[in-house]
Every structure is written in C-alpha cells, then in structure tokens.
C-alpha positions, 0 to 999 in steps of 0.5 A, spaced: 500 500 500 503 506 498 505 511 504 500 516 501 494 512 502 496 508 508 497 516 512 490 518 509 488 512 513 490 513 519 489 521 519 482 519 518 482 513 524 485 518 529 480 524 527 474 518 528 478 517 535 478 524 536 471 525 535 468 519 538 472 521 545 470 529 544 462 526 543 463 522 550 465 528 554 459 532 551 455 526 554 459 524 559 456 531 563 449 530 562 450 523 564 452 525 571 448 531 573 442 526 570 444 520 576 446 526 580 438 529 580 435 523 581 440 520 587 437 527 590 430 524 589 430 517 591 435 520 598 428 525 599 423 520 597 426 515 602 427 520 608 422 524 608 416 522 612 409 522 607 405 528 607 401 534 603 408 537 602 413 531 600 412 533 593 414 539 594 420 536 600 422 533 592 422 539 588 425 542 592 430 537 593 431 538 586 433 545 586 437 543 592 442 539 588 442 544 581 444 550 587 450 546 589 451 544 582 452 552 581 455 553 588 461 549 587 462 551 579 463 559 582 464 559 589 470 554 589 475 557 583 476 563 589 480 558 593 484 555 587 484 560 582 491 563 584 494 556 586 493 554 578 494 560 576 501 560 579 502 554 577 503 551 584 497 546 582 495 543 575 487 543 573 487 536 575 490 536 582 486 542 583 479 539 582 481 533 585 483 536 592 478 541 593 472 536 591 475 532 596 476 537 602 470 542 600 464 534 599 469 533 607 468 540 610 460 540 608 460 533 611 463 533 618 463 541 619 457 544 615 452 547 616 453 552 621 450 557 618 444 554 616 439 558 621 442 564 618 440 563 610 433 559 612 431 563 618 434 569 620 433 572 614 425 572 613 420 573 618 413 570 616 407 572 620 404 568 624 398 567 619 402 565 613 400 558 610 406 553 611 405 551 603 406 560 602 413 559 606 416 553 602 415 556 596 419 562 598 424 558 600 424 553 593 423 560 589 429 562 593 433 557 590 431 557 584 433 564 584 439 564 587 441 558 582 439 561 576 442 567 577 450 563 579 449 559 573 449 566 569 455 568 571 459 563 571 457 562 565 459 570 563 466 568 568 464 572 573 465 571 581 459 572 585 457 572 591 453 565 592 451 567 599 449 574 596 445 570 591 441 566 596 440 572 601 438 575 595 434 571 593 430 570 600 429 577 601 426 578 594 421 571 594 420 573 602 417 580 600 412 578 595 409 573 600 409 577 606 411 585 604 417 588 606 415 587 613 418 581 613 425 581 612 430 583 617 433 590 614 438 590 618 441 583 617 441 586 610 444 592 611 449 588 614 451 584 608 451 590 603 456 592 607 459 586 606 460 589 599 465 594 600 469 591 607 471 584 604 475 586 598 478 592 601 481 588 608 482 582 603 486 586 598 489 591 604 492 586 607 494 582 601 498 587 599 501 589 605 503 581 606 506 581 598 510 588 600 513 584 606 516 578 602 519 583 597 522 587 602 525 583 607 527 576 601 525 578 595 529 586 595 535 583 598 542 581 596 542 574 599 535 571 597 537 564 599 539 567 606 533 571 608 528 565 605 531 561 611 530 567 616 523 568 613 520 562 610 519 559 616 516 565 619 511 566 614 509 558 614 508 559 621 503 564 620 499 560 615 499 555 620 496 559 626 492 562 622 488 557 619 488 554 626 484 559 628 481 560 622 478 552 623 477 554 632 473 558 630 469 558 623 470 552 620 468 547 625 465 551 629 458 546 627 462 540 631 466 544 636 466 551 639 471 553 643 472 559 648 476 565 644 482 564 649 483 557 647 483 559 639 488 563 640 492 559 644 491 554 639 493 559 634 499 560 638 502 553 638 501 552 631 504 558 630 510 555 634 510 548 630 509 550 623 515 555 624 519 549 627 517 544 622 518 549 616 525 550 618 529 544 616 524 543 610 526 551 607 534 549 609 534 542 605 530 546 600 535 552 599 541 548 599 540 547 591 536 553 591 540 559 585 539 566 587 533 567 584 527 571 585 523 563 581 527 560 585 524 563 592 518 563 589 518 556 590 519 555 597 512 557 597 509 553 593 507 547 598 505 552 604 500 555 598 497 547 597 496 547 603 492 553 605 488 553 598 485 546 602 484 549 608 480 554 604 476 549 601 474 545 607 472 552 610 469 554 604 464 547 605 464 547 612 461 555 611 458 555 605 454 547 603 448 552 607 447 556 601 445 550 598 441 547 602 439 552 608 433 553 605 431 546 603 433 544 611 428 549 612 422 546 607 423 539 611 422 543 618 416 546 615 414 540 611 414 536 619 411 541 623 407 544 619 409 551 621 412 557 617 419 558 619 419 553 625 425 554 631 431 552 631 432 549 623 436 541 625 440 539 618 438 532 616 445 528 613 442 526 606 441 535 605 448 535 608 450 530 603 446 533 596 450 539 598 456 537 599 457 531 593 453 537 588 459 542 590 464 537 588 461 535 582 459 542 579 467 543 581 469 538 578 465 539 571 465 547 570 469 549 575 476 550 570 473 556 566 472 560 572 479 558 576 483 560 570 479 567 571 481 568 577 488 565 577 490 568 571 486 573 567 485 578 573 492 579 575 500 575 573 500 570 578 506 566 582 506 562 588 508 568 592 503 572 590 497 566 590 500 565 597 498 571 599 492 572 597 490 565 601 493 567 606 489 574 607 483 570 605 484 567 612 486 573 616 480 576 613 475 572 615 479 572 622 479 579 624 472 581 621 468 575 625 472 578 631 470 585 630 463 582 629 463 585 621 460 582 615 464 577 610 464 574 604 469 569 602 468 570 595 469 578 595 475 577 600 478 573 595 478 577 590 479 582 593 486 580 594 488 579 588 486 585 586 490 588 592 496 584 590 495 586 582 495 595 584 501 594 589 504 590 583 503 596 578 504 601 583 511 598 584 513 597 577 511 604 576 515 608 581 522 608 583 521 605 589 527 605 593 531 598 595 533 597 601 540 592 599 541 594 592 541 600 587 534 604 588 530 600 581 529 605 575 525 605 569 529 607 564 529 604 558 535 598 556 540 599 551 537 594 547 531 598 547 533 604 544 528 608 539 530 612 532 528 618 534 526 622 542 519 622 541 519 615 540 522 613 546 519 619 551 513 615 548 516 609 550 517 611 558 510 613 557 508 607 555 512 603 561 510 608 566 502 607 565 504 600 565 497 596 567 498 589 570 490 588 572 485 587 568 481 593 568 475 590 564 476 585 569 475 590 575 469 593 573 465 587 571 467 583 577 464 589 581 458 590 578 457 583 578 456 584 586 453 589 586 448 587 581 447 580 585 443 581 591 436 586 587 438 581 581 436 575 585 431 578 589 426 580 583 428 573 580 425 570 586 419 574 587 417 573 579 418 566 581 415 565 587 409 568 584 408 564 578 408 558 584 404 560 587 399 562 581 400 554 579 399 551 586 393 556 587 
C-alpha cells in the first residue's frame, strides 16, 4: 500500500478517535448531573416522612442539588484560582483536592450557618400558610441558582451567599411585604460589599510588600528565605488554626476565644519549627533567584488553598441547602419558619457531593479567571492572597463585621495586582541594592526622542490588572443581591399562581 494512502488512513482513524472521545465528554456531563438529580430524589423520597408537602420536600430537593451544582462551579475557583494560576497546582490536582476537602468540610463541619440563610433572614407572620413559606424558600433557590449559573457562565465571581440572601429577601417580600425581612441583617451584608475586598486586598498587599522587602529586595535571597520562610509558614499555620477554632468547625466544636488563640499560638510555634529544616534542605540547591524563592512557597500555598476549601464547605454547603433544611422543618411541623432549623445528613450530603461535582465539571473556566486573567500570578503572590483570605475572615468575625469569602478573595488579588503596578511604576527605593529605575535598556533604544519619551510613557502607565476585569467583577456584586431578589419574587409568584 503506498505511504500516501496508508497516512490518509490513519489521519482519518485518529480524527474518528478524536471525535468519538470529544462526543463522550459532551455526554459524559449530562450523564452525571442526570444520576446526580435523581440520587437527590430517591435520598428525599426515602427520608422524608409522607405528607401534603413531600412533593414539594422533592422539588425542592431538586433545586437543592442544581444550587450546589452552581455553588461549587463559582464559589470554589476563589480558593484555587491563584494556586493554578501560579502554577503551584495543575487543573487536575486542583479539582481533585478541593472536591475532596470542600464534599469533607460540608460533611463533618457544615452547616453552621444554616439558621442564618433559612431563618434569620425572613420573618413570616404568624398567619402565613406553611405551603406560602416553602415556596419562598424553593423560589429562593431557584433564584439564587439561576442567577450563579449566569455568571459563571459570563466568568464572573459572585457572591453565592449574596445570591441566596438575595434571593430570600426578594421571594420573602412578595409573600409577606417588606415587613418581613430583617433590614438590618441586610444592611449588614451590603456592607459586606465594600469591607471584604478592601481588608482582603489591604492586607494582601501589605503581606506581598513584606516578602519583597525583607527576601525578595535583598542581596542574599537564599539567606533571608531561611530567616523568613519559616516565619511566614508559621503564620499560615496559626492562622488557619484559628481560622478552623473558630469558623470552620465551629458546627462540631466551639471553643472559648482564649483557647483559639492559644491554639493559634502553638501552631504558630510548630509550623515555624517544622518549616525550618524543610526551607534549609530546600535552599541548599536553591540559585539566587527571585523563581527560585518563589518556590519555597509553593507547598505552604497547597496547603492553605485546602484549608480554604474545607472552610469554604464547612461555611458555605448552607447556601445550598439552608433553605431546603428549612422546607423539611416546615414540611414536619407544619409551621412557617419553625425554631431552631436541625440539618438532616442526606441535605448535608446533596450539598456537599453537588459542590464537588459542579467543581469538578465547570469549575476550570472560572479558576483560570481568577488565577490568571485578573492579575500575573506566582506562588508568592497566590500565597498571599490565601493567606489574607484567612486573616480576613479572622479579624472581621472578631470585630463582629460582615464577610464574604468570595469578595475577600478577590479582593486580594486585586490588592496584590495595584501594589504590583504601583511598584513597577515608581522608583521605589531598595533597601540592599541600587534604588530600581525605569529607564529604558540599551537594547531598547528608539530612532528618534519622541519615540522613546513615548516609550517611558508607555512603561510608566504600565497596567498589570485587568481593568475590564475590575469593573465587571464589581458590578457583578453589586448587581447580585436586587438581581436575585426580583428573580425570586417573579418566581415565587408564578408558584404560587400554579399551586393556587
């Protein structure tokens, strides 16, 4: 057979097998969310008690498991975007070790803040029927489902507890009128909007500013790496000890305050002694180089980023599932927003599987968004951004301030990509070299005067964040609250129009 004919011949094998595997992914993902819907409604048909409402129990569980779906493919990208955009981890291992620590968080600490979504948003008269409220809180879902599945879609972050909180208000209102709502709960979240990603970013860019002045500014690199590293690791440690104390497993265990700090303390201590002799094995074969010492934080960045991701599931799996937890109460008492709302382990488990699945199938695009469209990442900068994620959340629960993970997130990406900008367009001094200057290289010189004054002038208002970026991001979270507020109540509505 001559060579023309049998290449022709495996050049069409090869686009068949290319095509046949492209077809099997795209099916692949209906598959999964097909089986995954229908678990949610064998597990709610087999632990629901029959009665009036149970066919609204598994609507709503439906929902329910659509929500996590989306909660997982936007929430999860803030805590390992910047560990894939700095190449720490690859897409794979960064799916796979969030699902596993976000499906382990939601499951052994979730659902602390459930009261907060199911119950001390709304208020409902006395007098407002049962089947009223749990058609709230379905619209709610739906709402708040509906309107993430959006932006992740456009590639924007959002807020899923403001969506969910949105989307409570909005079918609350419709139901019962404005009186029905908590407006100061309310107010406190839209404050939210502008404390988390200024703390977020401040700190941020305070803990960057610090690595470049005492390591990456200095002479010898590899020596101030050996005196900082470990100190740095420490407060990982103690921080995200703390952080754990007092917020991500607080459904299981709730120490006094003295005892957190003394936990933060103690693994303070530990991780600076245990990151030591790691950092010196590491430095030995370690070249003067600011890539070099970047490195060094690489696997303290892996392991914030899963502290993160079982925080986030431990805090979050209620926006999922906080109003399906409330639908089931209503459905067993017979009350409109009964007391204290119990959490029932199959509700846990839609939410924390439907997370991870959502991550696993639609989490990349929006990871790489946040890792690497926003701002240039390394493992530097990731591991700031991480590590004042935590610090963030610490402070604000302290001072009793509102917080949102995912714009503290955000936050501090944007506070590591403006100091960034600030320092390449300055002459900021050093402290152990020569002050840094902007004049251009000889290798770079221009034809004619003009050409290099427009040159500086180019270099000098270099922008390294993406301002398009900026000002979708914000008005996505601005837009996110009265967005799913008016979506659920047109929704609520419409139930309530077919219910009768």
């Amino acid at each position: 057979m001559p060579k023309s004919v049998l290449d022709k011949d495996l050049k069409k094998v090869v686009r068949l097998e290319t095509a046949t595997y492209t077809l099997s992914r795209s099916l692949a993902m209906p598959g999964l969310i097909v089986v995954f819907m229908i678990g949610a409604i064998v597990l709610a048909s087999l632990s629901i008690a029959q009665s009036p409402l149970t066919s609204f129990v598994i609507f709503a569980a439906v929902i329910a498991a659509y929500m996590a779906l989306n909660v997982g493919a936007n929430d999860v990208a803030n805590n390992m975007g910047p560990a894939v955009g700095s190449r720490a981890l690859t897409m794979g291992s960064a799916l796979a070790i969030a699902a596993v620590c976000e499906a382990a968080g939601a499951i052994l600490a979730g659902g602390d803040v459930v009261d907060t979504v199911s119950r001390n948003l709304l208020r409902p008269p006395e007098a407002m029927p049962v089947v009223d409220f749990v058609l709230v809180m379905t619209a709610a879902l739906l709402a708040a489902a509906l309107w993430i599945h959006l932006a992740t879609i456009l590639s924007a972050p959002v807020s899923t507890t403001h969506a969910i909180v949105g989307g409570v208000v909005g079918a609350g209102v419709a139901a019962a009128g404005i009186h029905a709502v908590e407006w100061p709960v309310i107010g406190a979240i839209a404050a939210s909007w502008v404390i988390s990603p200024v703390m977020g970013g401040i700190i941020a860019a305070i803990l960057l500013g610090f690595i470049k002045w005492t390591i990456i500014y200095r002479d010898d690199r590899i020596a101030a790496s050996r005196r900082w590293v470990p100190v740095l690791v420490g407060l990982m440690s103690g921080v995200f000890a703390m952080y754990l104390a007092s917020k991500g497993l607080s459904r299981v265990w709730r120490p006094p305050l003295e005892l957190v700090l003394l936990l933060g303390l103690l693994f303070f201590a530990a991780g600076m002694f245990a990151a030591r002799p790691w950092v010196l094995e590491r430095s030995k074969r370690m070249e003067n180089r600011r890539k070099h010492v970047a490195n060094l934080f690489s696997l303290p960045l892996v392991l914030a980023a899963g502290l993160l991701s079982f925080a986030h599931g431990a805090n979050d799996v209620a926006n999922a599932v906080g109003p399906l937890a409330a639908i089931v109460a209503a459905a067993q008492t017979g009350m409109a927003g009964a007391g204290k709302v119990v959490l029932p382990f199959w509700v846990l488990a839609i939410g924390a599987v439907g997370i991870a699945l959502g991550l696993a199938l639609f989490g990349p695009g929006l990871i790489r968004t946040v890792g690497e469209k926003i701002t240039k990442m390394d493992a530097i900068r990731a591991y700031c951004v991480a590590l004042s994620a935590g610090i963030t959340v610490l402070i604000a629960s302290g001072l009793g301030l509102p917080i949102s993970s995912t714009h503290t997130a955000i936050g501090a990406i944007f506070g590591v990509g403006y100091l960034r900008e600030f320092l390449t367009n300055t002459k900021v001094p050093n402290p152990a070299v020569q002050p840094r200057t902007l004049f251009l290289k000889t290798s770079q010189l221009n034809k004619t005067p003009e050409e290099a004054l427009l040159n500086y002038r180019k270099r000098e208002r270099r922008k390294l964040v993406r301002r398009q970026h900026v000002f979708g991001i914000v008005a996505a979270w601005v837009v996110t609250v009265p967005a799913a507020s008016a979506l659920a109540a047109g929704l609520f509505l419409t139930m309530r129009a077919i219910v009768g």
